[in-house]
Every structure is written in structure tokens, then in C-alpha cells.
N, C-alpha and C positions, 0 to 999 in steps of 0.2 A: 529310552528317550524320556528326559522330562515330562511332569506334566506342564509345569510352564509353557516350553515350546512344543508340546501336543496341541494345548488349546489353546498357543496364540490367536489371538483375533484379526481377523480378516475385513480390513475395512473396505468396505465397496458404496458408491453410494448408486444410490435406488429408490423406484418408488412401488408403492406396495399392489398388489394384485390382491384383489378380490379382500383386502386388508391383510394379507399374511403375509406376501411371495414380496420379495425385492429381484425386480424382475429387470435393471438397467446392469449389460455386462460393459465388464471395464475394455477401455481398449486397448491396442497393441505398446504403448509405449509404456516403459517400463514396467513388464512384465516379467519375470525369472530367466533367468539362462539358462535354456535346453539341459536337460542331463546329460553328460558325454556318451557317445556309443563308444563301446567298447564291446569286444569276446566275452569277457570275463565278469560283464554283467554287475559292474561297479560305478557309481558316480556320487555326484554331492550337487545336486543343485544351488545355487546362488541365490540367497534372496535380498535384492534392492531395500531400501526404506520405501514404507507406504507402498506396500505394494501386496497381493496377495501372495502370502505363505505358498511355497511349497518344503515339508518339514526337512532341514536337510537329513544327512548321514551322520549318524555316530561312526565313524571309521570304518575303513573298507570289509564289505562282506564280497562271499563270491558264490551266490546261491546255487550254480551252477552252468562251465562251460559248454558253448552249446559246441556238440557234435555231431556227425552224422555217419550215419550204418549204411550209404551208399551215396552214389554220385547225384548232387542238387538236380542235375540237366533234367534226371528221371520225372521232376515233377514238370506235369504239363505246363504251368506258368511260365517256371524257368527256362523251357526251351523259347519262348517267343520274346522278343521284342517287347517290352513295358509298353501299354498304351494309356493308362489312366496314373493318374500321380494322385497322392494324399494331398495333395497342395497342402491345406489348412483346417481338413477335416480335424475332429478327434472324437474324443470320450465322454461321455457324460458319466458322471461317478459320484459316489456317496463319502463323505467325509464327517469325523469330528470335531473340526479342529476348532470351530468356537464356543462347545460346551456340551453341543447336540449334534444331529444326524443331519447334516443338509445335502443338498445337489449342489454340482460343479462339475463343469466344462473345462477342457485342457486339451491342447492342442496335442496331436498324436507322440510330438517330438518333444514332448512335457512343458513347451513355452505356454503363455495366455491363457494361463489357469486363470479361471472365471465363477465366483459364488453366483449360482442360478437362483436359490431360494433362501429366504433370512426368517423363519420358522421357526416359534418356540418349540413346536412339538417335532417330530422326527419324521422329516423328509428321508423317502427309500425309495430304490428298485427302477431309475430313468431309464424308459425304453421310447428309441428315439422314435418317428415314424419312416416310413418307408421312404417317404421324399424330403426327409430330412425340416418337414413346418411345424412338426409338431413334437414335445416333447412329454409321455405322458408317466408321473411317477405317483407313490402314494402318500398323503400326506397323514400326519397327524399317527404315525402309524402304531404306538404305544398305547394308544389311548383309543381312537375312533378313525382306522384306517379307510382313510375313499380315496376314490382315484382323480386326479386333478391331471385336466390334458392345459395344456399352456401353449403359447405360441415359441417358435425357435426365439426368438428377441426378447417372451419374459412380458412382452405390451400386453397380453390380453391370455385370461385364461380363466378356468372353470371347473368346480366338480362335477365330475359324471355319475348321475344314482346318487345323489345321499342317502338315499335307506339305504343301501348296499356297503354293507363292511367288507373291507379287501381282508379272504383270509389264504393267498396263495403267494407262492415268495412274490412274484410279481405280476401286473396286467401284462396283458397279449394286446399288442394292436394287428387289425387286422393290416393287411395288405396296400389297402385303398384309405384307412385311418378312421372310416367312419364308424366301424365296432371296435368293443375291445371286450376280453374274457379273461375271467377270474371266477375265483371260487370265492363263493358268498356264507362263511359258516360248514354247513356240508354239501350244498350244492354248487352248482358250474352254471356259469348266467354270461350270457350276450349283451352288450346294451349299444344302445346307436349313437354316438357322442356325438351327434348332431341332434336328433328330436328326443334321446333319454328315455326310447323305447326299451324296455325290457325281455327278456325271453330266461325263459329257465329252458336249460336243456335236460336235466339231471332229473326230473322231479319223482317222491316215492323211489327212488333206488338204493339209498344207504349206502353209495362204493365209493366214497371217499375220495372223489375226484382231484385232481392238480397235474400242475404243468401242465395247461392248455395249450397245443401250438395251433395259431392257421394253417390253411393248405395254400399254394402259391395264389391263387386264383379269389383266397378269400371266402369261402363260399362251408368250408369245413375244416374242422377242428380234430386233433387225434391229441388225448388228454391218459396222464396213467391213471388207473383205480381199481377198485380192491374186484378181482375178477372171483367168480364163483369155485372156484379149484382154493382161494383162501391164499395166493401166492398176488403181486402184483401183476398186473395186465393191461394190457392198450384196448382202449376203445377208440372209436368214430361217432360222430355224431354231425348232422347239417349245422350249419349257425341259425337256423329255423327251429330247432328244437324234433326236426324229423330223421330218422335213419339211423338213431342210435344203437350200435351194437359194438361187441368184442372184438379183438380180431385174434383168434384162437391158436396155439402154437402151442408147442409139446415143451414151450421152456419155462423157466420159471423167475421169477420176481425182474420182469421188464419195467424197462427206467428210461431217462430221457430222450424220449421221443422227440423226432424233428422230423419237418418236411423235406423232401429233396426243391432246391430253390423255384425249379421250371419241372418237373414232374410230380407222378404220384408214389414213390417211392418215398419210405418213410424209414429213415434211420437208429435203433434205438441200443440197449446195454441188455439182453438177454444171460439168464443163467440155465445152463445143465447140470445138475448136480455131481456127476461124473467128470464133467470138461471145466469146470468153471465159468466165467463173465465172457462171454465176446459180444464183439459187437455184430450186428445184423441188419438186412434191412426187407423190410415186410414190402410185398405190394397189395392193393383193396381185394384183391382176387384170391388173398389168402396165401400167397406164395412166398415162401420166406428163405434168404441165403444169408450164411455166414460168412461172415468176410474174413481172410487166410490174413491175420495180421498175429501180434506175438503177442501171449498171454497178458490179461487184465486181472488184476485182484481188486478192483472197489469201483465205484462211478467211475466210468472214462469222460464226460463229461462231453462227449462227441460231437461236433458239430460239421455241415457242409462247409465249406467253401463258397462262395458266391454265387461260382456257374454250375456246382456241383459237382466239379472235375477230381476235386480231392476233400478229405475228411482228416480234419485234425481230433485229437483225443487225448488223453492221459494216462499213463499207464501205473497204476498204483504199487507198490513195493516196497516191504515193510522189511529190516535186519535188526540182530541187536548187537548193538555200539559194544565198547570198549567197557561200560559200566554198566554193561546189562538192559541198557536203555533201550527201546525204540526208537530204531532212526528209521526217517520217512525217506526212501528213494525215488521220488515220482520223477518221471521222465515227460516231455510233450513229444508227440509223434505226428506227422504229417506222411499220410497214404493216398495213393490213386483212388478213386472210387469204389473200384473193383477190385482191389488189398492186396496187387501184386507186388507193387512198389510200397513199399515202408520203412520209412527212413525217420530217425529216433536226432533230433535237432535240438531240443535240449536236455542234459542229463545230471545227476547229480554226482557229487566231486566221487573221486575212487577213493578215497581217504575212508576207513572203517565208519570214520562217526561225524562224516560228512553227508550232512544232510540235504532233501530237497522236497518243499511240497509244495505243491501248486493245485490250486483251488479252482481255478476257472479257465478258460482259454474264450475268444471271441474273435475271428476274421474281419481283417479291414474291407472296407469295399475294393478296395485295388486286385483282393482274392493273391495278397503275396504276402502278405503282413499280416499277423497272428498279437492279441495282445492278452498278456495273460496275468494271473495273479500269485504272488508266491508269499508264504505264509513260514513268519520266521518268531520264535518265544514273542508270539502274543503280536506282532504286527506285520501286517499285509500292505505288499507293493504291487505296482504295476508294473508290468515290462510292454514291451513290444518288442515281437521277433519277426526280421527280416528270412522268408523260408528260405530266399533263394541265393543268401550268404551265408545263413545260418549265424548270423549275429545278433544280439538279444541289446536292447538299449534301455535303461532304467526309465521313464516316464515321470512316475511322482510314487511317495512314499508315506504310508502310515493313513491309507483311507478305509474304510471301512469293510470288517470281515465279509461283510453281507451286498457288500459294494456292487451291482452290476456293471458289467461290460459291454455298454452298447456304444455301438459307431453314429455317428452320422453320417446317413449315407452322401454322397458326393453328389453336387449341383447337375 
């Protein structure tokens, strides 16, 4: 792609928050034409005059056909009746395309792409809140990264902690919105984004904490860090700064921990040196089960599902091409909770040096819709995959490697 039309400019008009943020999103009429759904995972977006960008296609790619290694029905979803629809939800997302890092909103079906923030320094990492009022991302983040919570409309917003430099890929809000956790330099810190109360949870330990997640209820956090064995390992800790400890298991370098959405099962990317990567889920009691799903070679990337009913992941897969190359085979996978059912939904082409990597996955609130990222010589797209046709539809193209996937959750 051009730089030209990489960093076309995005004219929106706005007015400033807290002096940085251009915080008035444009509205529905004329805004870009959806990306076509298709199988084969191809489109070209349309873009209007005066309208915000979205970049199109340099000619058709096909990153890969979504298939699947058994019958859709098998996923709990797909057997009931749809009762929630995406209406008009979507994505908050990181993009270059006016010079720098900013945030931008776009509707899940890639219409009503929306510039959130107009920042000389580099806007990162929007995680939305739980009831969808609050949007909290990091600014400035090259230079003097903090964390700046803002209203869903962009009217009113604020840093949380200015002493506090954001040094984790991104903040954690809690549950309820009113904390959020990051890692401060080498420690893990709470803060209350209503009175900017503080709490160190970490202090004197030197373990290298990140990827903090809540627990459903708000109340505790299970973060990875450098465990005493010299491998990585999962700790706990209250969001009081009380009950911190490990949680001890015979495997070795554990990685994206996640909550189960309504319990206390906690989901994570364990290694045995002998078996490889799988995935696992620990309960507070020490109790730990491997889930019967098909081997992993790197980050699976694993997340819940909504209700918890199923866990989507990535399966890593490295061949060499035609020219000796590494080609990347990543597949998305979507399993039952309990890894009976495992069905492989998108995959990359059969063609020797047909390639496929995907970098992130993230669930709609509908708990049917999967939206993921695929990374092709040097630029990342979005998809979104319907599980329960197994059809993948292009969203928007060319935003940023480091770009989060968060939803806003539904009214």
C-alpha cells in the first residue's frame, strides 16, 4: 500500500478534551460501504469523499477459507435460537492512518468508522468498559504513557494517576469501571478512577508482573510473573493489595491468563516440556485440568466466550514454503469448554506457501461472532467470523500491529 493512501487524512470535526482528544464522532451518513461478506475472506471497501478512510484493497487476497473439522450444531450457541443481535455494536481500534497512533470506532460490519482521538502523541490499547460508558485507552504512549478514561461520546474525559506510567500492553478495567490495573515500571498497581486512590499490589517482589486480568466479580486480579522455579507463572492477588501468592503447577512458562466470565475458573497457555503448549484451566483450590484440544506451538491467544460455554484460540504452525521460507499456518479454533468438541473454522489455504497468521482473536457480546486479526508482509486486518456459518467478513484494513480488539458491550 502507498504511503500516500496509508496516511491519508481523516477529516472529522471535533472538539478538544482535556486539550488533546477530538472527542465529536461523525454520524451515520455517509460513512463507507460495509466490506462484502464473503467465505473467502476478500472485499474492498468503498470510500465516499469527505468521509473517513477506510484503506481499501490492493487486489484480492485470500488469507484463509474458513472450514470446519465438524458439524457447527456441536457448538452450544448454534444449537439455540439467536436471542441478542450486534445491532450497531463494534470495535474500538488503533490505527495510523493520519501520521500517528490514534483510536477509532467502527461498526462490527466495518460501516461508521469513527476517529475517537486527534493526538499528536500515540493513542493505544481501547478497552471498552463493561457497560459499554466508558472508554479507557493510553495516551501519549511513546513518550509519557497514562491512562486516560473518557466518556462512550468523547464529551468528557480524564487522566487516571499521572505519576503513573502505563508500562503493560494495556489497562484492565475492572468490572464495575471504577479500578483499573497496569503495570507501573516493575510493579502492578490498582487505581480507582473515580477518587485516583492508589494501591501497589506487587511491592519488594521483583516478578515482573503483566497481563493483569479481573475476576468476574471485580474484587481480584490473576496477572503472569516471573515465578520462583525462573519459568513464568500465574499469581493472585486482591485488588486491596492482600492475598497475594502463586498458583503452583508442575508446568512451565504459563501465559494468558483469563477469567471464566461468571466463575472462578481461570483459563491460561501452559507448557510441559515433554507434551508441548496446551491449554488449561486452574481453579483457587489449586486444581488444574488440561483441555483434550489439538496441539499448540506458540501463544494460542485463548479467550471465553461470553457465557463461558465455549473458548476460542489459535493454533500456531510453522512449514517451509517452496523457497525455503517460513510459512506461518495459524488456524482459529472455537471448543466446548470442556475440549470435547473442537472445530477448526478458520484455516490457511492448502497451497504449500499459502500462508495464514493471525494475531489476536476477541468475542462479540452476542457470544457467536469472533473478531480477529490477520497479519500479512507488514499489514494487519480485521476480520470478524460468524462461528455458527463459519464465514469470516473483512471489517477494515491496515490498523495497527498492536491494535486491540475490544467490543462494546451491547445496551
Amino acid at each position: 500500500m502507498s504511503s500516500a493512501r496509508k496516511t491519508a487524512a481523516i477529516l472529522i470535526a471535533g472538539f478538544m478534551l482535556g486539550g488533546c482528544f477530538a472527542g465529536t464522532l461523525s454520524s451515520d451518513e455517509g460513512t463507507p460501504t460495509p466490506a462484502s461478506e464473503t467465505s473467502s475472506q476478500t472485499g474492498q471497501g468503498t470510500v465516499p469523499s469527505d468521509t473517513p478512510t477506510v484503506p481499501p484493497s490492493e487486489g484480492t487476497r485470500t488469507p484463509g477459507a474458513p472450514t470446519v473439522t465438524g458439524p457447527l450444531s456441536d457448538l452450544p450457541v448454534c444449537r439455540e435460537t439467536p436471542t441478542v443481535e450486534l445491532g450497531t455494536t463494534g470495535l474500538a481500534i488503533v490505527a495510523e492512518w493520519d501520521g500517528d497512533e490514534d483510536v477509532y470506532l467502527i461498526r462490527w460490519d466495518g460501516s461508521n468508522l469513527r476517529q475517537f482521538t486527534n493526538n499528536p502523541g500515540r493513542d493505544t490499547d481501547p478497552v471498552w468498559s463493561k457497560d459499554g460508558q466508558q472508554l479507557a485507552f493510553v495516551i501519549d504512549a511513546r513518550e509519557a504513557p497514562r491512562v486516560y478514561i473518557s466518556t462512550a461520546d468523547g464529551s468528557e474525559g480524564r487522566v487516571v494517576a499521572p505519576d503513573l506510567e502505563v508500562t503493560t500492553a494495556h489497562a484492565e478495567l475492572s468490572p464495575t469501571g471504577d479500578l483499573v490495573a497496569f503495570r507501573n515500571l516493575e510493579d502492578l498497581y490498582v487505581v480507582n478512577t473515580l477518587t485516583g486512590e492508589e494501591t501497589l499490589l506487587t511491592p519488594g517482589t521483583d516478578i515482573n508482573p503483566s497481563n493483569p486480568r479481573f475476576s468476574p466479580a471485580g474484587t481480584m486480579l490473576v496477572f503472569k510473573a516471573d515465578a520462583p522455579s525462573g519459568n513464568d507463572g500465574l499469581f493472585v492477588v486482591n485488588v486491596d493489595g492482600t492475598g497475594l501468592r502463586e498458583l503452583k503447577t508442575a508446568l512451565e512458562d504459563m501465559n494468558g491468563p483469563s477469567w471464566h466470565p461468571t466463575g472462578d475458573e481461570i483459563l491460561f497457555e501452559g507448557r510441559i516440556p515433554s507434551e508441548g503448549v496446551g491449554l488449561y484451566v486452574a481453579s483457587l483450590d489449586g486444581t488444574i485440568e488440561k483441555l483434550p484440544i489439538v496441539p499448540i506451538y506458540g501463544p494460542a491467544g485463548a479467550a471465553w466466550s461470553p457465557d463461558g460455554s465455549m473458548i476460542g484460540y489459535i493454533v500456531h504452525f510453522s512449514v517451509l514454503g517452496s523457497s525455503s521460507e517460513i510459512v506461518q499456518k495459524n488456524s482459529l479454533h472455537v471448543a466446548t469448554a470442556d475440549g470435547n468438541v473442537d472445530l477448526e473454522l478458520v484455516k490457511p489455504p492448502d497451497e504449500p506457501d499459502g500462508g495464514l497468521r493471525i494475531h489476536e482473536i476477541a468475542w462479540a457480546p452476542d457470544g457467536r461472532h469472533i473478531a480477529y486479526t490477520t497479519v500479512s508482509e507488514g499489514r494487519t486486518d480485521i476480520f470478524v467470523l460468524d462461528a455458527c456459518s463459519g464465514v469470516s467478513s473483512l471489517v477494515v484494513e491496515d490498523v495497527d500491529f498492536y491494535s486491540t480488539l475490544s467490543w462494546r458491550p451491547l445496551p
